[in-house]
GUKOL-712366 format. One record per residue: residue number from 0; z, x, y of N, C-alpha, C in turn. Coordinates in pm, whole numbers. Each point is the difference from the previous one (the first is absolute). Last residue first. Example, Ala and Ser with C-alpha at 12.3 -4.5 7.8 and 13.67 -1.06 7.14 Angstrom:
// GUKOL-712366
+-----+--------+--------+--------+--------+--------+--------+--------+--------+--------+
:   n :    n_Z :    n_X :    n_Y :   ca_Z :   ca_X :   ca_Y :    c_Z :    c_X :    c_Y :
+-----+--------+--------+--------+--------+--------+--------+--------+--------+--------+
:   1 :    708 :   1285 :   -225 :      6 :     82 :    119 :     73 :    -77 :    109 :
:   0 :     -7 :     29 :   -572 :      0 :    -89 :    119 :      0 :     90 :    120 :
+-----+--------+--------+--------+--------+--------+--------+--------+--------+--------+
// end
This chain:
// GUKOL-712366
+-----+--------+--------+--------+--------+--------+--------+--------+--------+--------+
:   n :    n_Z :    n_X :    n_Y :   ca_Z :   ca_X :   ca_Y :    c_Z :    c_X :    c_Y :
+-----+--------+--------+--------+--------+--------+--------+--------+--------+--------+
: 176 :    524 :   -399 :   1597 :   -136 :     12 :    -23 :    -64 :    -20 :    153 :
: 175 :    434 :    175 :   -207 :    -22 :    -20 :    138 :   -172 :    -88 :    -40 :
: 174 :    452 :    173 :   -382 :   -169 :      4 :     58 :    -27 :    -77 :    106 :
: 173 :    407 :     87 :   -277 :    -13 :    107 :    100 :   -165 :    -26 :     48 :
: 172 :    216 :   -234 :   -322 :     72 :    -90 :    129 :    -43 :     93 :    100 :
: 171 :   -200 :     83 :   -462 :    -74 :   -134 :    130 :     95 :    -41 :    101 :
: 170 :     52 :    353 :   -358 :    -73 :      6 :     93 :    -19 :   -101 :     89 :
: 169 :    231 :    -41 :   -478 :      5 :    171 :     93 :    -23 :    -17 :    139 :
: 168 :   -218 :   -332 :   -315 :    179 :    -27 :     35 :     69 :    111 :    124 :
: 167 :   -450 :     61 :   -158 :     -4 :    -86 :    152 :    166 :    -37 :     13 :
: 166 :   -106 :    293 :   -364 :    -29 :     62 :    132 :      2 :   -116 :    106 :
: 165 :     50 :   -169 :   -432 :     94 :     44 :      4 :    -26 :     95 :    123 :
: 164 :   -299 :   -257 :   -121 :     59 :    -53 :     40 :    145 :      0 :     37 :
: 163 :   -389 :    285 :   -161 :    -33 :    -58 :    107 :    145 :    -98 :     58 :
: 162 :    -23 :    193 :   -440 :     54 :     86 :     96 :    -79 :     12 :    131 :
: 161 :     -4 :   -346 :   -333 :     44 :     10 :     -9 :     55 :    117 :    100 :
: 160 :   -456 :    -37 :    -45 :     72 :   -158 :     59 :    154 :     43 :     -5 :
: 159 :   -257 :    339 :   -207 :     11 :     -4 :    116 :     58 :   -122 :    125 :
: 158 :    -18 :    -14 :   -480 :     87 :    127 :     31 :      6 :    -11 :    161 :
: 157 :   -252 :   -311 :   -257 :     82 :    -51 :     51 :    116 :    158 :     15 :
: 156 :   -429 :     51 :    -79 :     13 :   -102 :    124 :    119 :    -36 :     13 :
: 155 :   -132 :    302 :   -345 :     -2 :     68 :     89 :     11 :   -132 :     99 :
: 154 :     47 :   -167 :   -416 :     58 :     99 :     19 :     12 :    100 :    186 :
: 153 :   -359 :   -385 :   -171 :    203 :    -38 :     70 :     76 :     87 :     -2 :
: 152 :   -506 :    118 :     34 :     30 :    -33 :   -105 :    149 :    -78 :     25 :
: 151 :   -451 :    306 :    235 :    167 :    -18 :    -64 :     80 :    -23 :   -105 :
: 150 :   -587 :    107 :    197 :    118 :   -116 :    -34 :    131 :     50 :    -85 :
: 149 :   -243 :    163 :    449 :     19 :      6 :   -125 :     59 :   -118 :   -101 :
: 148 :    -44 :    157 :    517 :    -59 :    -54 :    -48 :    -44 :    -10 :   -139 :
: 147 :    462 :     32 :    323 :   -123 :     55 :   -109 :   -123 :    -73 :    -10 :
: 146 :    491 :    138 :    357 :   -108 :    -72 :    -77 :    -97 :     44 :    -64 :
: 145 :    474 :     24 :    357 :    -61 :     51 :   -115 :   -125 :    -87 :    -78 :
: 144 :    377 :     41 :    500 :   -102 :    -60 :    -88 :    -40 :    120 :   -153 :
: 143 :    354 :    -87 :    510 :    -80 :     77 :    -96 :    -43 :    -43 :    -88 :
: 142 :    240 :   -106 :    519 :    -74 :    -61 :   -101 :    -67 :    123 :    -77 :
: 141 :    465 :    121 :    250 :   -179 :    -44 :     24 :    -36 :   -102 :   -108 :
: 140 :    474 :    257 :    201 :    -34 :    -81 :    -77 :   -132 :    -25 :     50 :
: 139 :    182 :    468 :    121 :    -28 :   -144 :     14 :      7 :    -56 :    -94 :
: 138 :    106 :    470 :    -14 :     85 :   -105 :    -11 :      6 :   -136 :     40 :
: 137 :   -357 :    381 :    -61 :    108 :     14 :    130 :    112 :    -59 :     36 :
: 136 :   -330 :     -7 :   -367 :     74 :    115 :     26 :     87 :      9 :    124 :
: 135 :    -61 :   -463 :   -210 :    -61 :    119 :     20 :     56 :     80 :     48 :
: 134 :    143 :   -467 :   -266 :     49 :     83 :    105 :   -139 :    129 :     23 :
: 133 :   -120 :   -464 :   -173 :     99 :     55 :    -57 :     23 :    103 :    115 :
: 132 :   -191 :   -534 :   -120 :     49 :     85 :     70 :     48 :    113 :    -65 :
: 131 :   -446 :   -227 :   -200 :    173 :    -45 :     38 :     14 :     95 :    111 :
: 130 :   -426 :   -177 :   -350 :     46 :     26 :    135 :    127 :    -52 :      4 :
: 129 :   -435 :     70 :   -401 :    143 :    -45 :     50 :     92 :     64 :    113 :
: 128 :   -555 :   -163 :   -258 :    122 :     53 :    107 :    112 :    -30 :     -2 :
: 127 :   -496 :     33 :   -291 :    126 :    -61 :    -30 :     32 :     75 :    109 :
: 126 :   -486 :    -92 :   -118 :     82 :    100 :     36 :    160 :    -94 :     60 :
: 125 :   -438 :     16 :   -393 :     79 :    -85 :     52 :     74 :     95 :    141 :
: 124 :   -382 :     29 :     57 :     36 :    -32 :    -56 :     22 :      7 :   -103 :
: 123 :   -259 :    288 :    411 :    102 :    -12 :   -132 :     89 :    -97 :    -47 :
: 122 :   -216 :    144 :    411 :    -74 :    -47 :    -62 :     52 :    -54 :   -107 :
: 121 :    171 :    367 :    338 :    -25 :   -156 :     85 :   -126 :    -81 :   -112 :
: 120 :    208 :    507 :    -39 :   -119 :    -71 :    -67 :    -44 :   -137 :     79 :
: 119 :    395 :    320 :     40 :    -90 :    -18 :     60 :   -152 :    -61 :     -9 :
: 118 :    407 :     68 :   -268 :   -118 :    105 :     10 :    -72 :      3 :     78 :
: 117 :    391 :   -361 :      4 :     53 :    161 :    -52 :   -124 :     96 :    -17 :
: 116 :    -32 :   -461 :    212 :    -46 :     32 :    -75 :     64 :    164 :     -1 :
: 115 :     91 :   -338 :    391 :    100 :     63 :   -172 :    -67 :     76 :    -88 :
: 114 :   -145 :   -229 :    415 :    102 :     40 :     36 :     83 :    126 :   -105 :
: 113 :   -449 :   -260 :    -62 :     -9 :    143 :    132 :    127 :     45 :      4 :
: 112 :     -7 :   -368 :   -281 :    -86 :    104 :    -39 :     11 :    109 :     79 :
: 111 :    202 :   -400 :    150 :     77 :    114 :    -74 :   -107 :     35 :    -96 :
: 110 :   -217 :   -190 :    279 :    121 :     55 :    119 :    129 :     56 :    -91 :
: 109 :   -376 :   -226 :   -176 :    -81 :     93 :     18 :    141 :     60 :    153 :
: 108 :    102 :   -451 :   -228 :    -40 :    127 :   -122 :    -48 :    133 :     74 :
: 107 :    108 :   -339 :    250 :    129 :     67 :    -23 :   -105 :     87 :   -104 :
: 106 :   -249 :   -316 :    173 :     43 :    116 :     44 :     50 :    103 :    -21 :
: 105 :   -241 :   -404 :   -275 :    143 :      8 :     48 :    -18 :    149 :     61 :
: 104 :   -366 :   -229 :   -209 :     -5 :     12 :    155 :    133 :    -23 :     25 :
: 103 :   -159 :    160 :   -502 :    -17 :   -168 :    118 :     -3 :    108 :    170 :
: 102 :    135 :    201 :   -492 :   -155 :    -84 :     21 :    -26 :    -62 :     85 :
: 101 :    383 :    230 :   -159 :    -24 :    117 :    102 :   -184 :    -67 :     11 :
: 100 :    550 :   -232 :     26 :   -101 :      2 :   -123 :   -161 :    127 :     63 :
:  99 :    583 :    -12 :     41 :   -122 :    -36 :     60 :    -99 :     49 :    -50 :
:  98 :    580 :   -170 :     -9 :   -105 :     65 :    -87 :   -200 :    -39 :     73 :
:  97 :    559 :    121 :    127 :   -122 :    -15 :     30 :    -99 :     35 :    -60 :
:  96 :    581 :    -74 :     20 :   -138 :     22 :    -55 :   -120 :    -39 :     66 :
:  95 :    573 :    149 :     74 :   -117 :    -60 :     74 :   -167 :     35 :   -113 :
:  94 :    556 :     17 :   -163 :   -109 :     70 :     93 :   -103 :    -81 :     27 :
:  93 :    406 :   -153 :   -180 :     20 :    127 :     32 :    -70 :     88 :     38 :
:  92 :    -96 :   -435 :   -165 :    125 :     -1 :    120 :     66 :    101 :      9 :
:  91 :   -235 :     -7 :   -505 :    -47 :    -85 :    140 :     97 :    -43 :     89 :
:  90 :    -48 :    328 :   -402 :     39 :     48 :    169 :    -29 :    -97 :    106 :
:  89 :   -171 :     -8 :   -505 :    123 :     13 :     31 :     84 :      2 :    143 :
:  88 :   -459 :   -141 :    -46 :     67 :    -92 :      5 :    138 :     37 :    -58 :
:  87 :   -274 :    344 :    143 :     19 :    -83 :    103 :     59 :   -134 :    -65 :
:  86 :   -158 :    280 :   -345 :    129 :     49 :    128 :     23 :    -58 :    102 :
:  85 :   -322 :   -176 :   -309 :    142 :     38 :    -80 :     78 :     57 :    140 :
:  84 :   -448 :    -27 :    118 :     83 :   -117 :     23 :    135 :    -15 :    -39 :
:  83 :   -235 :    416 :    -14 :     83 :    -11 :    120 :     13 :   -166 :     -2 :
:  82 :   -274 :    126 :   -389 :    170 :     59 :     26 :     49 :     10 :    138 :
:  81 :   -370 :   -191 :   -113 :     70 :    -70 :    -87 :    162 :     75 :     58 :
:  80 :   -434 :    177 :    186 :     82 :   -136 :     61 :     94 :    -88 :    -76 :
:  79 :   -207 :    393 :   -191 :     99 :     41 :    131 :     19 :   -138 :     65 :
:  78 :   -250 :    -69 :   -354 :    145 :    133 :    -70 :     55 :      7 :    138 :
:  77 :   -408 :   -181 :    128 :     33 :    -82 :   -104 :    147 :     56 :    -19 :
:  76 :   -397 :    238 :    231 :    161 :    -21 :     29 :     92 :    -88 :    -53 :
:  75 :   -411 :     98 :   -154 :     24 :    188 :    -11 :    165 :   -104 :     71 :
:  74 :   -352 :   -339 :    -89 :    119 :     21 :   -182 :     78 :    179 :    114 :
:  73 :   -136 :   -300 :    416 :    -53 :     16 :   -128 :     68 :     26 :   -133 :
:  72 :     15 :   -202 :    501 :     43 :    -53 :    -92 :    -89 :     45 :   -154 :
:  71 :    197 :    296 :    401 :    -89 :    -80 :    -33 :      8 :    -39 :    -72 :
:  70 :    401 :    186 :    352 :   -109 :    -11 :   -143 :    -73 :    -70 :     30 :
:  69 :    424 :    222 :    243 :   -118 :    -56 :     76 :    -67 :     -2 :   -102 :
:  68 :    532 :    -37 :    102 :    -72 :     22 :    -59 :   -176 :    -17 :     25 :
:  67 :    517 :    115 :    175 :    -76 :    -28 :     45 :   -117 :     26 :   -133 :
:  66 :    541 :    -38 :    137 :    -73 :     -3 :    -95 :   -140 :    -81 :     49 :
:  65 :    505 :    173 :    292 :   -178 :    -54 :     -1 :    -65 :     67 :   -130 :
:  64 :    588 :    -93 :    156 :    -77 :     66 :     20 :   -174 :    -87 :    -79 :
:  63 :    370 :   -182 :    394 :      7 :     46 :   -187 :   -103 :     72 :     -4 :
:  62 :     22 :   -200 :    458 :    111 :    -62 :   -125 :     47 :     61 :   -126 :
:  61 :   -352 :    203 :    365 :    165 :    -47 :     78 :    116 :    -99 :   -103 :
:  60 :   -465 :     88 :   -201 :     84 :    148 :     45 :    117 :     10 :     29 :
:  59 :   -384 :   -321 :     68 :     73 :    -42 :    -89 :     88 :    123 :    -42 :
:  58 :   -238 :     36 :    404 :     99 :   -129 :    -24 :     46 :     -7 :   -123 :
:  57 :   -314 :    380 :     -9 :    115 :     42 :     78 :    132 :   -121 :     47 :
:  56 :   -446 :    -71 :   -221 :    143 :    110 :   -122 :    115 :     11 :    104 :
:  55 :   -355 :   -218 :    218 :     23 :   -150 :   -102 :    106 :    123 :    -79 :
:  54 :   -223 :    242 :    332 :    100 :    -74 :     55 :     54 :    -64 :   -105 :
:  53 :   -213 :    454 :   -200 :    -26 :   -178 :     96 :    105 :    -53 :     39 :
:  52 :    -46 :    545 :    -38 :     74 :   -133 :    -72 :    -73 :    -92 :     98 :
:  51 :   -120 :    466 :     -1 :    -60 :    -94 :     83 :     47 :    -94 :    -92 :
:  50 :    112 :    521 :    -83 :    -26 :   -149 :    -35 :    -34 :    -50 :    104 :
:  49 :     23 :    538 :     59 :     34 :   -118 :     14 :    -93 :   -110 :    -50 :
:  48 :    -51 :    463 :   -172 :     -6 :    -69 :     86 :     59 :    -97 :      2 :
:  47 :     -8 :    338 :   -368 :     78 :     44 :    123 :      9 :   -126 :    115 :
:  46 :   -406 :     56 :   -329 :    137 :     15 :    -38 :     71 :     25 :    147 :
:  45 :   -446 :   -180 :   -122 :     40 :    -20 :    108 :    139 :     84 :    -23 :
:  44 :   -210 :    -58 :   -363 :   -144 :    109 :    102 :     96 :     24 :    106 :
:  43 :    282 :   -126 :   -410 :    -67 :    -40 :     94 :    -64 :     98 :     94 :
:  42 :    357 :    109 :   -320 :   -172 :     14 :    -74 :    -78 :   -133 :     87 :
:  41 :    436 :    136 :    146 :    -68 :    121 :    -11 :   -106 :    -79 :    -59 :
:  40 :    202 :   -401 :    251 :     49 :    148 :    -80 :    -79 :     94 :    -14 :
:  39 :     74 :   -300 :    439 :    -69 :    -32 :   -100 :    -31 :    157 :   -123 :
:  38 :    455 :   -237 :    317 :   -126 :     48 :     10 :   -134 :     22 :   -115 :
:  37 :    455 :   -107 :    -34 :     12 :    -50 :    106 :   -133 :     -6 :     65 :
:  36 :    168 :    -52 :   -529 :   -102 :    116 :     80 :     50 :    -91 :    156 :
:  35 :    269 :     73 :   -542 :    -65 :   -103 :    114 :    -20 :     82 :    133 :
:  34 :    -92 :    222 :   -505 :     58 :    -17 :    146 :      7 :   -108 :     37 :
:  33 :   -261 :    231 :   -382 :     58 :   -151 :    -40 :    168 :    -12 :    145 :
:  32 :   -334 :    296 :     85 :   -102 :    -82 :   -131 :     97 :   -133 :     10 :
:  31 :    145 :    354 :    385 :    -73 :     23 :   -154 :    -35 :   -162 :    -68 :
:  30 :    193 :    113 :    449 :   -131 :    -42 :      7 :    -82 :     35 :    -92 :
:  29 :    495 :   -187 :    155 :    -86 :    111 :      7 :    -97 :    -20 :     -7 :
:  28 :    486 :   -224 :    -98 :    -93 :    -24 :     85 :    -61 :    170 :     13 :
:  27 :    182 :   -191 :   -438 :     69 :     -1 :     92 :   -125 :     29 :     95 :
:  26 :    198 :   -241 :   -390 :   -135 :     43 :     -8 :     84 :     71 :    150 :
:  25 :    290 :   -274 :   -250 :    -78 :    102 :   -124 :    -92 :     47 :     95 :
:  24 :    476 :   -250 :    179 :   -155 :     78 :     -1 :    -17 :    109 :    -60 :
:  23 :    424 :   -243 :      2 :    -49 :    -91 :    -12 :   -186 :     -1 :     21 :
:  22 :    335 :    328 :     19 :      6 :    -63 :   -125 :    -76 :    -95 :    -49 :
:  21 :    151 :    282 :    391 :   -130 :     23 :    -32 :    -41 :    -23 :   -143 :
:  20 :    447 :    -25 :    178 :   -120 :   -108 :    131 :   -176 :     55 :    -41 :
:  19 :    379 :    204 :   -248 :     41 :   -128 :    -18 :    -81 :    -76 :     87 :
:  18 :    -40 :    488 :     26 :    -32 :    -60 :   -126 :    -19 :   -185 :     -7 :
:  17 :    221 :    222 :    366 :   -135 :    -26 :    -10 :   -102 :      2 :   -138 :
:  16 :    505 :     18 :    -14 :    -36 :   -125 :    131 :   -131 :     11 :     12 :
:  15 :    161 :    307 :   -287 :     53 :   -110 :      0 :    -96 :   -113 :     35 :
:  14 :     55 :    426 :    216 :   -155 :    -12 :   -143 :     33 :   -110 :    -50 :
:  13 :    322 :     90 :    298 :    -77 :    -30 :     74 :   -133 :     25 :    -81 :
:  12 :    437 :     66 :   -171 :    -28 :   -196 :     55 :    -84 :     26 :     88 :
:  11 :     55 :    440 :   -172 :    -23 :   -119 :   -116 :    -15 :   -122 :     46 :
:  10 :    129 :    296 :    275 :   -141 :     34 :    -50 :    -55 :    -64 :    -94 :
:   9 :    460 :      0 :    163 :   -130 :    -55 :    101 :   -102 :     19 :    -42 :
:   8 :    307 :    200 :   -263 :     -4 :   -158 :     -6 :    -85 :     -8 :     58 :
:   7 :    -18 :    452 :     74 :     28 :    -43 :   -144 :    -45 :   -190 :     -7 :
:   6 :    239 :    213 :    350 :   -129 :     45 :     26 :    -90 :    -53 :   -118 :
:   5 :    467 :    -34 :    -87 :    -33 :    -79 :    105 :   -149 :    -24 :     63 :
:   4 :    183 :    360 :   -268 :    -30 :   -146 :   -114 :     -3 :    -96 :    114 :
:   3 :     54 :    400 :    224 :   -148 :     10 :   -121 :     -1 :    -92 :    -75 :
:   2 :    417 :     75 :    273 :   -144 :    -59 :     86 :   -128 :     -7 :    -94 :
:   1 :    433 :   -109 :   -290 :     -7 :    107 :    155 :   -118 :     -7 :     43 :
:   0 :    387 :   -374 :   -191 :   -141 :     28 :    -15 :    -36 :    108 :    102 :
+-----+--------+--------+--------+--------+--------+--------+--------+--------+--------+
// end
C-alpha cells in the first residue's frame, strides 16, 4: 500500500468513525429552530443568553434525561397532553417526567415558563421540554434543551425523546454537574 492509499484509508476510518458516533443524533446543538439550544435560540427576544435551569431539571438531569410539561386543563392542550402521555408511557425509566399543571400554586410551572419558553413569551401553554446532555462548541458536555409551545403531536415528541436519550447515552459520563 503507497502513501496516498494509506493517506486515503485514514480518511475513510476517520468519516467512518464520526459518521458512526453521530448516528445516534438527529438534531444537533445550536441555535436554529429545530437545534438543541445551550442558550436561548434565534427567534427568542432573549436569543443568545444564558438559561437559568431549575434546580428540580438540573437533579433530575444527573439520572436520565428531562420531559417537562406545563398545560391547562383545556380542549387547545387536550392533543398535546394526550400525546406526551403516549410517549412518556413509551419511555417510562428512561427519562424523568414532569407533568405541571399551569392553574394552581405549583411553582415549577412559572420556573420552567421563564426557563424554557422558546419565544420568550413566559405565558404560553401547552409548553413541552426536553432536556439532555450534549457536547458544545467547546467540547463540554452541558445540559441542552428544546421546546414548544405548540401543539405537536407523538411524532415530533417522541423524535426528540428519542434523540434526547441517545445524547445523554453520548454525554453523561463526561458531565461534571
Amino acid at each position: 500500500m503507497n502513501r496516498i492509499e494509506k493517506i486515503s484509508y485514514l480518511i475513510a476510518i476517520a468519516l467512518l468513525a464520526s459518521a458512526i458516533s453521530a448516528m445516534g443524533a438527529e438534531y444537533p446543538v445550536g441555535s436554529a429552530n429545530d437545534d438543541w439550544w445551550t442558550a436561548y435560540p434565534d427567534q427568542s427576544p432573549a436569543a443568545g443568553g444564558d438559561v437559568n435551569h431549575p434546580s428540580w431539571v438540573m437533579d433530575a438531569l444527573a439520572s436520565r434525561p428531562v420531559i417537562i410539561y406545563v398545560h391547562k386543563s383545556c380542549s387547545y392542550c387536550a392533543p398535546q397532553t394526550l400525546a406526551v402521555q403516549n410517549i412518556t408511557s413509551e419511555f417510562n425509566g428512561r427519562i424523568t417526567f414532569f407533568e405541571i399543571g399551569a392553574e394552581g400554586n405549583d411553582s415549577r410551572s412559572e420556573e420552567a415558563l421563564q426557563a424554557y419558553d422558546p419565544n420568550g413569551e413566559k405565558a404560553y401553554v401547552p409548553l413541552t421540554v426536553v432536556v439532555t446532555l450534549a457536547m458544545n462548541s467547546e467540547g463540554e458536555a452541558v445540559p441542552v434543551w428544546h421546546s414548544t409551545d405548540e401543539v405537536t403531536g407523538d411524532g415530533w415528541i417522541k423524535k426528540y425523546v428519542e434523540d434526547a436519550i441517545a445524547q445523554y447515552d453520548d454525554n453523561s459520563a463526561d458531565w461534571n454537574p
